[in-house]
N, C-alpha and C positions, 0 to 999 in steps of 0.2 A: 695773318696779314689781312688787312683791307683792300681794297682794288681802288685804282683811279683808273680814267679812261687818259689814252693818249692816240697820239694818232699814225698813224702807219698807212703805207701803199694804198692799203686796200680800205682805209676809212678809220674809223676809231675802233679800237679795240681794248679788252682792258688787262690791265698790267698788275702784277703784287704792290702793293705799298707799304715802306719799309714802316716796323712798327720799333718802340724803344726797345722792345725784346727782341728783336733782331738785330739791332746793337749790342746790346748788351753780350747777346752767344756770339755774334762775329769778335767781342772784346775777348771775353775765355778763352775761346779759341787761339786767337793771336796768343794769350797768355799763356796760353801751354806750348807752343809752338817755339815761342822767343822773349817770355817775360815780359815784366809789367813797360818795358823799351816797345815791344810792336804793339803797344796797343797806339797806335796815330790815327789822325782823320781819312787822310788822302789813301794809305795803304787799304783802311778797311771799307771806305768806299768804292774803290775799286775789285776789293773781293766780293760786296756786295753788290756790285752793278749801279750804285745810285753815284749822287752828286754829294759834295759837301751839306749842299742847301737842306739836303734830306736830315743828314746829322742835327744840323742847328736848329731845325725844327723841333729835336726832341731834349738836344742838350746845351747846355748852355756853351759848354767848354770841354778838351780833355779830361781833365779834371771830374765835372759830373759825370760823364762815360764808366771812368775807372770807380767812379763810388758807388753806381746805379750794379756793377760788374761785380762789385767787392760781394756786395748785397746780396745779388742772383746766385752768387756762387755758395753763401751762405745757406742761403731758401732751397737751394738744389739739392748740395752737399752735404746737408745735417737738418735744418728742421725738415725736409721731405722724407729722406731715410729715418731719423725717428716714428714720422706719423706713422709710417709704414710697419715699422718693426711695433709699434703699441698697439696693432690691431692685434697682435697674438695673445691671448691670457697667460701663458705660462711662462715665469720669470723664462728661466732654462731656455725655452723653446724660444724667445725674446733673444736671450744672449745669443743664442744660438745663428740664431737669424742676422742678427747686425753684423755680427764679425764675419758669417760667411758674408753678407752683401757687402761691407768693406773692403774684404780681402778682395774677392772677383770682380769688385768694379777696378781694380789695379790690373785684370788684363782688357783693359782699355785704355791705350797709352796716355790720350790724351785727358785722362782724370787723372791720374797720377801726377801728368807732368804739371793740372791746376793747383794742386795741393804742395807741390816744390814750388812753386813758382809765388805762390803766396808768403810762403814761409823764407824763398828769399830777399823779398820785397819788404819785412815785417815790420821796416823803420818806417814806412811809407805812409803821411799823416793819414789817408784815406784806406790804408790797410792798416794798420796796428791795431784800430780799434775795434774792427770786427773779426779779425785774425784771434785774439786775445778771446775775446767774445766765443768765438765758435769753439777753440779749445777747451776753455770752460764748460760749457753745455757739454760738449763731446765726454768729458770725463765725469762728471756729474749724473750724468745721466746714465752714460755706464757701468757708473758707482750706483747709483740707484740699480740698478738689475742686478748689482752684488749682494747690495740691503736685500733686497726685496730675499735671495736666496738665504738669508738667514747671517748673514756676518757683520759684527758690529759696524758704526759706520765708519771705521776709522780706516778697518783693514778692507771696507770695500770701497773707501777712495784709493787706497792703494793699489786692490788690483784693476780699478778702474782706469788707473793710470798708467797703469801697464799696458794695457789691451790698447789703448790711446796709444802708447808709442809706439809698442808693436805694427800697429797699423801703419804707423807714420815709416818705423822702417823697412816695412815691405813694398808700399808705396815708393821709397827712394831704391829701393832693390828691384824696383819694376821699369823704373827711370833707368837703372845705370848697370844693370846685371841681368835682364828677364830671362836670360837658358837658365840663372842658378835654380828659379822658382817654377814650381810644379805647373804643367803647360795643359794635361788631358784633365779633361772635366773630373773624374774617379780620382785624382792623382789630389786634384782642388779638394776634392772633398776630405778625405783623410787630413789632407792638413788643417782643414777647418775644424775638424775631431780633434786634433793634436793638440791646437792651441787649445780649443773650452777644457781638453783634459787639464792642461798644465796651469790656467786660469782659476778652474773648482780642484785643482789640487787641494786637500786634504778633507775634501765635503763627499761624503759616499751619495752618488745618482742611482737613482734607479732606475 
């Protein structure tokens, strides 16, 4: 955030000034909380402490909010966890890496419930087409870290597309069931084992 000065009791002093990116997290927010419905002006100016006037400064409308959101969620949710997961060299240790950061960012309720909440909204003209979008990469790229371990490309979109819904329904099992899923750090881990076993099914690791 930036500062303005405003004034108070004692003189001027200076205050946060709301920036688009504090929009845009107060919108996710609301979206995990209560759907692409609480994303409104007046609600999230009042979680945010400002005025409407602050809003229209940065967006035009509801509308650019929920697109500028769509986007953030995108840049957060997938290409930042990629950059992250390709600083590793080794396919393996790659795969490895993403599906545990996957899995574990689902005990943080409030990512899980961004990733349902997307997916219920998916008719929504300013979500469809980044929705679409990130799925695609999500699996492609996944399938890429298949290729890379040696399987034609055909059978590594397939298991990349596995590991893609896998994800997808642990995320909704994190939403709507989390005592079923393993809660102690040690407990996380194993199953992050569990799946890469059952994913390089038939490829001997060493």
């Amino acid at each position: 955030m930036s500062e303005r000065r405003v004034k108070g009791s004692g003189g001027k002093r200076t205050a946060p000034r709301l920036t688009a990116d504090d929009w845009t997290s107060a919108a996710l927010e609301a979206m995990a909380g209560g759907g692409l419905a609480a994303v409104a002006v007046e609600p999230l100016a009042a979680r945010l402490g400002a005025t409407k006037g602050s809003f229209y400064w940065h967006f035009a409308n509801r509308d650019a909010l929920i697109e500028a959101a769509v986007l953030r969620w995108e840049r957060d949710h997938t290409e930042a966890v990629i950059g992250l997961v390709d600083a590793e060299p080794d396919p393996l240790a790659r795969l490895r890496l993403l599906i545990g950061l996957v899995l574990n960012s689902t005990v943080r309720p409030e990512d899980s419930s961004i990733e349902l909440a997307m997916l219920a909204t998916a008719d929504h003209p300013h979500v469809a087409p980044v929705l679409a979008r990130v799925t695609e990469r999500r699996v492609a790229y996944t399938a890429g870290l298949f290729a890379a371990l040696g399987w034609p490309a055909a059978e590594a979109r397939r298991r990349g597309l596995l590991a893609v819904t896998a994800y997808l329904g642990y995320a909704q099992m994190a939403h709507v069931a989390s005592g079923s899923l393993p809660t102690a750090e040690a407990d996380r881990h194993r199953y992050v084992d569990q799946v890469i076993h059952l994913l390089t099914a038939d490829r001997v690791i060493a």
